[in-house]
mmCIF file of the C-alpha atoms, coordinates in Angstrom:
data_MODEL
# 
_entry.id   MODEL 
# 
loop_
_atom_site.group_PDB 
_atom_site.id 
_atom_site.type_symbol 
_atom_site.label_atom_id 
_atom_site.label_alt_id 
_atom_site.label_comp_id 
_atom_site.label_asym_id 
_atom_site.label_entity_id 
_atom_site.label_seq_id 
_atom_site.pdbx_PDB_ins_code 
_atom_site.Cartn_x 
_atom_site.Cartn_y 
_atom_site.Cartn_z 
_atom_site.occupancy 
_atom_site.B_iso_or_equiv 
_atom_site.pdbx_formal_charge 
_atom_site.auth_seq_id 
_atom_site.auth_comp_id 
_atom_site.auth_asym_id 
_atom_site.auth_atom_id 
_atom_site.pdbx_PDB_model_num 
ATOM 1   C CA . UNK A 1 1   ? -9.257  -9.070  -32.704 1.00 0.00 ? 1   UNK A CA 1 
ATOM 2   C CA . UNK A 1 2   ? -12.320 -9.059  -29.845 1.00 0.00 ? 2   UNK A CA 1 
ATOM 3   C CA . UNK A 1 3   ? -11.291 -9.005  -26.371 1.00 0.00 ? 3   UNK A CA 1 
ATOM 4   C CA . UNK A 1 4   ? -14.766 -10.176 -23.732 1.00 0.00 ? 4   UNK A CA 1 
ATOM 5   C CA . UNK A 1 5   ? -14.952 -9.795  -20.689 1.00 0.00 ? 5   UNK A CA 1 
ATOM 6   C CA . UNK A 1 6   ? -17.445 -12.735 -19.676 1.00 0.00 ? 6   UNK A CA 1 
ATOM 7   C CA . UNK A 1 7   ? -17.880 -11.748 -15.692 1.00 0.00 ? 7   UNK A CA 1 
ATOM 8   C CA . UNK A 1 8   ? -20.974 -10.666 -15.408 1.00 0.00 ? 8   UNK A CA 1 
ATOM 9   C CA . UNK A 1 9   ? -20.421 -7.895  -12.379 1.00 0.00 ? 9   UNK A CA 1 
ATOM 10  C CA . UNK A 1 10  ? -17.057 -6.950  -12.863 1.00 0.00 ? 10  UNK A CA 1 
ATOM 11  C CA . UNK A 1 11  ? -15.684 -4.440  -15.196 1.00 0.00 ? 11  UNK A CA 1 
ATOM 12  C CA . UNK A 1 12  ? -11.976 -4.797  -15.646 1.00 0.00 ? 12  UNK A CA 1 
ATOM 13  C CA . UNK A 1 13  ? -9.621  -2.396  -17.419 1.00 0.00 ? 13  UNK A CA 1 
ATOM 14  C CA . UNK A 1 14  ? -7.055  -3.662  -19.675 1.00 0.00 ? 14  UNK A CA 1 
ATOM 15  C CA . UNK A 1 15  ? -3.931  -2.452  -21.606 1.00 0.00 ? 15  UNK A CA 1 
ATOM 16  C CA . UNK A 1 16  ? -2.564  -3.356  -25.114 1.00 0.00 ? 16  UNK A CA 1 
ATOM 17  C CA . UNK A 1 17  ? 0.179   -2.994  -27.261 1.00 0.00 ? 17  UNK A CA 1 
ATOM 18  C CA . UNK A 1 18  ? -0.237  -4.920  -30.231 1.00 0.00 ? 18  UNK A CA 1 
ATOM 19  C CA . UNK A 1 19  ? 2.865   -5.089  -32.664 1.00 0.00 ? 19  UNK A CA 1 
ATOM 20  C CA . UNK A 1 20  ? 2.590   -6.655  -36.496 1.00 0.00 ? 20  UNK A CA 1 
ATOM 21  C CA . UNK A 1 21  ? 5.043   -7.963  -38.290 1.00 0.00 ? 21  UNK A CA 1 
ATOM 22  C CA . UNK A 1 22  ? 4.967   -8.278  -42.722 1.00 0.00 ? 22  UNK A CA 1 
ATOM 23  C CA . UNK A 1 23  ? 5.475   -11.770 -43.807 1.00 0.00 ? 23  UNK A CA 1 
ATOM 24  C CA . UNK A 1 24  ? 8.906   -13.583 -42.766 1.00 0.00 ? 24  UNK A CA 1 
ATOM 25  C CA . UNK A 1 25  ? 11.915  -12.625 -43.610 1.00 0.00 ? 25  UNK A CA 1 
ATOM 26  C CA . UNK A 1 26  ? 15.063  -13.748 -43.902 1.00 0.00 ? 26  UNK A CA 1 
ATOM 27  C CA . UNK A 1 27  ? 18.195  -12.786 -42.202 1.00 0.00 ? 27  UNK A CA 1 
ATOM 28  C CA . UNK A 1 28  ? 20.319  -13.370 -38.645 1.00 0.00 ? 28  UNK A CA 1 
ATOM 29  C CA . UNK A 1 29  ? 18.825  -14.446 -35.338 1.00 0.00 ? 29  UNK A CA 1 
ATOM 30  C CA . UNK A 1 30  ? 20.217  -12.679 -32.460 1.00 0.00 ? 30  UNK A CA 1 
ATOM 31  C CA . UNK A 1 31  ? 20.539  -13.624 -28.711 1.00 0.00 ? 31  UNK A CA 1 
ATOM 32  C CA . UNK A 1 32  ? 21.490  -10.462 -26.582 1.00 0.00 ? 32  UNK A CA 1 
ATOM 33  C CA . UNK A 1 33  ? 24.776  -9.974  -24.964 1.00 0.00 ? 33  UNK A CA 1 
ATOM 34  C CA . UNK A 1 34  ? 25.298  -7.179  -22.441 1.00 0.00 ? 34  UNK A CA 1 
ATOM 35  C CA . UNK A 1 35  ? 26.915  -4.480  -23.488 1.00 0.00 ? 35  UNK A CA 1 
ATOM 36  C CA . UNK A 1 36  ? 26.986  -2.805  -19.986 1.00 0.00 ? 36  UNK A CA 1 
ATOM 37  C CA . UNK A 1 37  ? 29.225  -4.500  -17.494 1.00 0.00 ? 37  UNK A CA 1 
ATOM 38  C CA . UNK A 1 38  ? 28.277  -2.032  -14.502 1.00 0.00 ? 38  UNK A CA 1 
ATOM 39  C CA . UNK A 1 39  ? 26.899  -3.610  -11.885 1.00 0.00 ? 39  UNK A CA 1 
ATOM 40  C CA . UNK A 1 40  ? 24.995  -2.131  -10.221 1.00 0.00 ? 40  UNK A CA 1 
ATOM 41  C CA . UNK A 1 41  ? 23.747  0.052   -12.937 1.00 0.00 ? 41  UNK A CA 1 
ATOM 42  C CA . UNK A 1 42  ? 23.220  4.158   -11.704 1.00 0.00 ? 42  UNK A CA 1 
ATOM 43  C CA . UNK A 1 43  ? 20.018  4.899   -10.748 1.00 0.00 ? 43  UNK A CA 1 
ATOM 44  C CA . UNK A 1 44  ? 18.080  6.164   -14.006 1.00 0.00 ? 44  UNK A CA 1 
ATOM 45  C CA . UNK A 1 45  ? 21.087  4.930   -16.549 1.00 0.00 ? 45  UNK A CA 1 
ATOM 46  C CA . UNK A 1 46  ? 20.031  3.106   -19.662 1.00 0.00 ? 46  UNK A CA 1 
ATOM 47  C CA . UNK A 1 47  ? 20.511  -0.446  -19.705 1.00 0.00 ? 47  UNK A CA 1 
ATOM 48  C CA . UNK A 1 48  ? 21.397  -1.449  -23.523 1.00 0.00 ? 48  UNK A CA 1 
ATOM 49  C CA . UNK A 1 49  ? 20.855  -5.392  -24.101 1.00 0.00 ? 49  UNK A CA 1 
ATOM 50  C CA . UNK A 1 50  ? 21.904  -5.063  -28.217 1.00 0.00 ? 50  UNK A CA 1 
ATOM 51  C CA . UNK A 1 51  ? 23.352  -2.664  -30.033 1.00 0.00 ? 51  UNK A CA 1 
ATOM 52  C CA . UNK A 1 52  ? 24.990  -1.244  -33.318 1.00 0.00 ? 52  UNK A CA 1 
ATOM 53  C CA . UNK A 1 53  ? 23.478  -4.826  -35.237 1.00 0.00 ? 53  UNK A CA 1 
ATOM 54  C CA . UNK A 1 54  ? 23.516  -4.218  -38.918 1.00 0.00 ? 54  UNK A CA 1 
ATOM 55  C CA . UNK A 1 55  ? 22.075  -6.157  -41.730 1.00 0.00 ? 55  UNK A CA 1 
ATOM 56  C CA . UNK A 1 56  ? 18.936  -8.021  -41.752 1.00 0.00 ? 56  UNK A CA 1 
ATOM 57  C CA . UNK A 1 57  ? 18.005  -9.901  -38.659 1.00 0.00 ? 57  UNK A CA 1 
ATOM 58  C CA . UNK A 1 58  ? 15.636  -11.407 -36.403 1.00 0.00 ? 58  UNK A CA 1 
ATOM 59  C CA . UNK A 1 59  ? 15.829  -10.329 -32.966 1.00 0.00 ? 59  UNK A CA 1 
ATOM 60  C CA . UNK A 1 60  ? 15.271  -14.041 -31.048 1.00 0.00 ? 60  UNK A CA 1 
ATOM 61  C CA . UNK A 1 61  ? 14.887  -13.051 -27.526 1.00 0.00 ? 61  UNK A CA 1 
ATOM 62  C CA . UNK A 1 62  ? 16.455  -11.985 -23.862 1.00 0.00 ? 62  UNK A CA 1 
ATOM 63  C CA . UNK A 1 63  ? 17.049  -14.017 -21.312 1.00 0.00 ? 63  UNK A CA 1 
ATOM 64  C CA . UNK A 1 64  ? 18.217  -11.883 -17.552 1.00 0.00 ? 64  UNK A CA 1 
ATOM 65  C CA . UNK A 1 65  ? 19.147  -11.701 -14.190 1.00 0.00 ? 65  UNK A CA 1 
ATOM 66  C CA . UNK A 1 66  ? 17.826  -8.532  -12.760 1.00 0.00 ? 66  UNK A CA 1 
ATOM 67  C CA . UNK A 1 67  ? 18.479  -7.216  -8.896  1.00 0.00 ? 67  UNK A CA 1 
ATOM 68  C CA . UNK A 1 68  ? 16.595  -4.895  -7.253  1.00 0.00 ? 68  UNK A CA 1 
ATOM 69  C CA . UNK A 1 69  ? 18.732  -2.959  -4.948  1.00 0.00 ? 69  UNK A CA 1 
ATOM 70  C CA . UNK A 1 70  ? 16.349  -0.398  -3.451  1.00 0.00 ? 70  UNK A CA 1 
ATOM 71  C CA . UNK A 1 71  ? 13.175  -0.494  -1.571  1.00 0.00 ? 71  UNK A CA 1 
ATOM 72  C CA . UNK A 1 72  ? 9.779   -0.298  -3.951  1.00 0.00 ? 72  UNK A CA 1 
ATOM 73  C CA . UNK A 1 73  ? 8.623   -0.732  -7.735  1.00 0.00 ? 73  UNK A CA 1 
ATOM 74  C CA . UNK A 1 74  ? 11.570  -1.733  -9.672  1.00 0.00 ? 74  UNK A CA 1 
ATOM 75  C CA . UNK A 1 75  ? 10.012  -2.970  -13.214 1.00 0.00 ? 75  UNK A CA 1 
ATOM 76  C CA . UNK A 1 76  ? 8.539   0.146   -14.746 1.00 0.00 ? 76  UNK A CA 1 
ATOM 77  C CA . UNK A 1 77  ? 12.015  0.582   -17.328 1.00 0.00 ? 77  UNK A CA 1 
ATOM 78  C CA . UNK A 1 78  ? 10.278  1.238   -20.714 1.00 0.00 ? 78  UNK A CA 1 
ATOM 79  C CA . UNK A 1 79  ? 12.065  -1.852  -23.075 1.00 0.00 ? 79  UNK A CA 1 
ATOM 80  C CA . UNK A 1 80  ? 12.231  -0.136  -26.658 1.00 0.00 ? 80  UNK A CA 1 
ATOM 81  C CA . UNK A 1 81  ? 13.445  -1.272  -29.800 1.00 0.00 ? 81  UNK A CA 1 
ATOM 82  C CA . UNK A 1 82  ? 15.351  0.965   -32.277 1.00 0.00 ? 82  UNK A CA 1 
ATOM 83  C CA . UNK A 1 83  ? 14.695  -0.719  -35.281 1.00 0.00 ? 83  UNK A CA 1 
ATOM 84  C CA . UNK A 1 84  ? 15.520  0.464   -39.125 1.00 0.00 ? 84  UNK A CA 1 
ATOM 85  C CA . UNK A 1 85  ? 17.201  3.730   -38.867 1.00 0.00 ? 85  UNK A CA 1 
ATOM 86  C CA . UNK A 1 86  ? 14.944  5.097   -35.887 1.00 0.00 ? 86  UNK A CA 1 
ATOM 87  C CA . UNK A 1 87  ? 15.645  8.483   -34.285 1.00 0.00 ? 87  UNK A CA 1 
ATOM 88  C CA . UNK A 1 88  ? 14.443  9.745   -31.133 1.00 0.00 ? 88  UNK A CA 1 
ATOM 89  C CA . UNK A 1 89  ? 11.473  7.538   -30.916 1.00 0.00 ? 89  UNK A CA 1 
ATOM 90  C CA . UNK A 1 90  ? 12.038  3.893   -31.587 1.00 0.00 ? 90  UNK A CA 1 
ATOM 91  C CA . UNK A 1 91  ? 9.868   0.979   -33.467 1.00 0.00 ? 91  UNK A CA 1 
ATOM 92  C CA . UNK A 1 92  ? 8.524   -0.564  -29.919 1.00 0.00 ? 92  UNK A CA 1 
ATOM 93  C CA . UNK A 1 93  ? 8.252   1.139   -26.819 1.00 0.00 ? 93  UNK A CA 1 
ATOM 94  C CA . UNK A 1 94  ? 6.630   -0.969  -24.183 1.00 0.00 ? 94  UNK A CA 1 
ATOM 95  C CA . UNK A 1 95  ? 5.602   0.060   -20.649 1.00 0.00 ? 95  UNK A CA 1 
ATOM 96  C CA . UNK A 1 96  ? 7.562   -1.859  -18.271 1.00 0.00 ? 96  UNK A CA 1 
ATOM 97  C CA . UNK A 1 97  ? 9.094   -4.750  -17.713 1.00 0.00 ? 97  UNK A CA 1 
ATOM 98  C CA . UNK A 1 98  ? 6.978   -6.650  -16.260 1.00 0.00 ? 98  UNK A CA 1 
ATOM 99  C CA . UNK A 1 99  ? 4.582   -6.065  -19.757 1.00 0.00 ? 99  UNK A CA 1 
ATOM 100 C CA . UNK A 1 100 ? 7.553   -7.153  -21.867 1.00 0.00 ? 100 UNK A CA 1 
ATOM 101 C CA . UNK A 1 101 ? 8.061   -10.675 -19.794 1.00 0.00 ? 101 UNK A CA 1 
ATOM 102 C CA . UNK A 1 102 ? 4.484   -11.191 -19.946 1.00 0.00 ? 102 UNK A CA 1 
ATOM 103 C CA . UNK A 1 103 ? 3.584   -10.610 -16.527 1.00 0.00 ? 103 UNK A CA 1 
ATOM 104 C CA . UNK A 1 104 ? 1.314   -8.320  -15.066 1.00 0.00 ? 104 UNK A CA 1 
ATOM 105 C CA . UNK A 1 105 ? 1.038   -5.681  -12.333 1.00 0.00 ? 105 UNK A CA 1 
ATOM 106 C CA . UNK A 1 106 ? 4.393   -6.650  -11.100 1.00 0.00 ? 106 UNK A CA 1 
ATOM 107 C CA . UNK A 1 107 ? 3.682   -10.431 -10.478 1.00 0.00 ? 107 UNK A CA 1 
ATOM 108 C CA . UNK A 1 108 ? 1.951   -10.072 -7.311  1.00 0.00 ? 108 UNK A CA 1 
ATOM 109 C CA . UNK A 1 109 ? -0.653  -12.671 -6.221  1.00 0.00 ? 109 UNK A CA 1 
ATOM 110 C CA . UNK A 1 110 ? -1.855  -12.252 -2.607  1.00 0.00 ? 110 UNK A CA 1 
ATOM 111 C CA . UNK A 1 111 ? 0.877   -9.999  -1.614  1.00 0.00 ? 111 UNK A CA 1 
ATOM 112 C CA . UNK A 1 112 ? 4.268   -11.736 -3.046  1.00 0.00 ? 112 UNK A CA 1 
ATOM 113 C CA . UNK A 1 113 ? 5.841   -12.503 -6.308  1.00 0.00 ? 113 UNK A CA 1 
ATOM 114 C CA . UNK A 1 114 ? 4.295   -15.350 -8.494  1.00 0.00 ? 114 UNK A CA 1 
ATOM 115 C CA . UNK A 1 115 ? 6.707   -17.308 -10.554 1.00 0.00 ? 115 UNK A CA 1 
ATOM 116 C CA . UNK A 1 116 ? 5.221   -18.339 -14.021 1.00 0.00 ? 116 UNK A CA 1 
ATOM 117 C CA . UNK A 1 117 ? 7.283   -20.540 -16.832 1.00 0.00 ? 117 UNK A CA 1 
ATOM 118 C CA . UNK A 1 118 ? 5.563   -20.873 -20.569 1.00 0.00 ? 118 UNK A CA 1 
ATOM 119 C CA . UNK A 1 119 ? 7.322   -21.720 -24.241 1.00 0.00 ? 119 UNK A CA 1 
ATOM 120 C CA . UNK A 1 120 ? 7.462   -18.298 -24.350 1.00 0.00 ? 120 UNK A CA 1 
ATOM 121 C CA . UNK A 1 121 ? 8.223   -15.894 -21.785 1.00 0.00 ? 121 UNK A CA 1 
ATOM 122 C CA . UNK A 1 122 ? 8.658   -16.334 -17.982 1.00 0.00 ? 122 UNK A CA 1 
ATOM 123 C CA . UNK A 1 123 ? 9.863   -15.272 -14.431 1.00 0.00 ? 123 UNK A CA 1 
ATOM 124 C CA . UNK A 1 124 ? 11.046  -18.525 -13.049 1.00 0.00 ? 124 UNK A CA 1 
ATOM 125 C CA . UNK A 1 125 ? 13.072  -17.609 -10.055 1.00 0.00 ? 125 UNK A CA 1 
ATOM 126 C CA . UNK A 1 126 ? 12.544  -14.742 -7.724  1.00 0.00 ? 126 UNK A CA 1 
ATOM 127 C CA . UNK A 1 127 ? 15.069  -14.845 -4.635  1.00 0.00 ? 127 UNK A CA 1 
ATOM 128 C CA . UNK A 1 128 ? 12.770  -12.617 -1.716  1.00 0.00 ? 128 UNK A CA 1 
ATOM 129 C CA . UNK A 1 129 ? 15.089  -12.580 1.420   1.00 0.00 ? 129 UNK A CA 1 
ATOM 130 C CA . UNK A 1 130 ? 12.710  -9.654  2.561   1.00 0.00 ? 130 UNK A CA 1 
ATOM 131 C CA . UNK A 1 131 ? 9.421   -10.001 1.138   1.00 0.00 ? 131 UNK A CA 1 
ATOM 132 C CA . UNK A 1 132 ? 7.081   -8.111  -1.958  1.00 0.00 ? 132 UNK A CA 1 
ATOM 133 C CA . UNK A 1 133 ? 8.570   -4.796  -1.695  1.00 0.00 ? 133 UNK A CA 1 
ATOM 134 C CA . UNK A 1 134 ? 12.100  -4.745  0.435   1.00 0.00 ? 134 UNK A CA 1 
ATOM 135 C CA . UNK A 1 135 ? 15.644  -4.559  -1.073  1.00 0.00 ? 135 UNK A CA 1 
ATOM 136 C CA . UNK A 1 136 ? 17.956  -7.420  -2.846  1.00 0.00 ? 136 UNK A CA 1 
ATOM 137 C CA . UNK A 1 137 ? 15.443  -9.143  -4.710  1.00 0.00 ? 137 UNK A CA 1 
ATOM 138 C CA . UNK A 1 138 ? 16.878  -11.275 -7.208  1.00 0.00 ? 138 UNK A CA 1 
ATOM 139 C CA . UNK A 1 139 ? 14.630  -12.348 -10.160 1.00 0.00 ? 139 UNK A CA 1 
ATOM 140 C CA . UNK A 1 140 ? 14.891  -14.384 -13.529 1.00 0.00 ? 140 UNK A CA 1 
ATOM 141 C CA . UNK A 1 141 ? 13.618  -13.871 -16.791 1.00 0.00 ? 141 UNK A CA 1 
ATOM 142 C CA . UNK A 1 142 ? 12.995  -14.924 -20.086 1.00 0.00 ? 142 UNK A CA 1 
ATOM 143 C CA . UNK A 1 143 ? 11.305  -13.492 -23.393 1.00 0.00 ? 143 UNK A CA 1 
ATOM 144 C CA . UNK A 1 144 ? 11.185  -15.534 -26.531 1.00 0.00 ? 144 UNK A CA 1 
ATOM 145 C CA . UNK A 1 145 ? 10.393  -13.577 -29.833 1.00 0.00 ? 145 UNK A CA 1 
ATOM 146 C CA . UNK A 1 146 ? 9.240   -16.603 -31.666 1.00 0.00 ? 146 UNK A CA 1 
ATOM 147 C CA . UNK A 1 147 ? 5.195   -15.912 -32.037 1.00 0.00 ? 147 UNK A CA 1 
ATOM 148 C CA . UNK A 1 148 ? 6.158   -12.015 -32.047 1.00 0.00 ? 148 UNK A CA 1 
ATOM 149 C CA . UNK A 1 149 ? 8.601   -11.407 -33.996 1.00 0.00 ? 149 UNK A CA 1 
ATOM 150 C CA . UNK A 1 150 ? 11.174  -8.584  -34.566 1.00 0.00 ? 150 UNK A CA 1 
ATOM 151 C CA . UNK A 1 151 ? 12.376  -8.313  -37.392 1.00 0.00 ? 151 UNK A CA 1 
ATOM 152 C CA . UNK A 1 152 ? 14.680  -5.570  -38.846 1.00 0.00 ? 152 UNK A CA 1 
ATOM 153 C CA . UNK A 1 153 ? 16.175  -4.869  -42.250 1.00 0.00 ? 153 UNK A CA 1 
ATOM 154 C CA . UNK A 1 154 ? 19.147  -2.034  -41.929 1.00 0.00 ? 154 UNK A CA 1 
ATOM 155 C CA . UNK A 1 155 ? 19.330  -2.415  -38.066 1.00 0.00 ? 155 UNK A CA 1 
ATOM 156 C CA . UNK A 1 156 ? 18.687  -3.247  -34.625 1.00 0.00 ? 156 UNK A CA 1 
ATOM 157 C CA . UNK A 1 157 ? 19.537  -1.266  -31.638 1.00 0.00 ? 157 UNK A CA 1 
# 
C-alpha cells in the first residue's frame, strides 16, 4: 500500500485504519436491527446496533437515522466490533463516526454539512434547521460492508 501526496507545497496529515480480512467465508449476512428503543439515548450511553449473533456470519452493513440534540461535535462515538469471543477490547475500534461512514472531519465543506452518496457508504440527508453546529440536526447514513468485510466465526456483537 503507498499513499502520495502529489501537492507540491502542502503537507497534509492523514489517518488510517486498515482492517484485513482471510479469504471468504461462508456463513449468514446480517442487516442490523436496533436493539435500543430509547430515544433519545442518555448522554454517554452505548448505542448497540447487533448483538448476541452466534454462528458464522457476515456482518453486511448499517443503515441510520441519527439526531443531534445538543449544541457542538456529535460524531466522535467510537463504532467497535466484538467479534469471535472478544473481551474488553474488541476486533475493530474505529474513531468516530464520521470515519466509519466514510466521511471526514465531520462533513464540513465551507462551513456546513456536505452530503455525499457512493455504492458504498454515504450521508445523504442532513436536515440543518440551525446551521453547522446548532441543535436538532437530523442526518442519514449508510455503510455497506461489501469491499470490507466482517466476517466472524463464533460471534458478532
Amino acid at each position: 500500500m503507498t499513499l502520495e501526496n502529489r501537492h507540491p507545497s502542502e503537507p497534509r496529515t492523514t489517518f488510517h485504519q486498515i482492517n484485513y480480512t482471510s479469504p471468504r467465508s461462508r456463513g449468514r449476512r446480517l442487516l442490523p436491527r436496533p436493539v435500543s428503543p430509547r430515544e433519545p439515548l442518555p448522554y454517554g450511553e452505548v448505542y448497540t446496533l447487533l448483538d448476541g449473533v452466534r454462528g458464522v456470519g457476515h456482518y453486511v452493513g448499517t443503515s441510520m437515522g441519527w439526531g443531534v440534540n445538543n449544541n457542538g461535535w456529535w460524531g466522535e462515538g467510537e463504532v467497535k466490533f466484538y467479534l469471535d469471543g472478544d473481551g474488553e477490547f474488541p476486533t475493530i475500534c474505529g474513531t468516530g463516526v464520521e470515519d466509519y461512514f466514510l466521511g471526514s472531519y465531520d462533513w464540513e465543506v465551507d462551513g456546513a454539512y456536505t452530503t455525499y452518496s457512493t455504492a458504498y457508504s454515504g450521508m445523504h440527508q442532513v436536515l440543518k434547521p440551525d446551521g453547522l453546529y446548532r441543535s436538532q440536526h437530523r442526518h442519514s447514513l449508510y455503510r455497506w460492508h461489501l469491499m470490507d468485510p466482517v466476517r466472524f466465526r463464533q460471534d458478532c456483537g
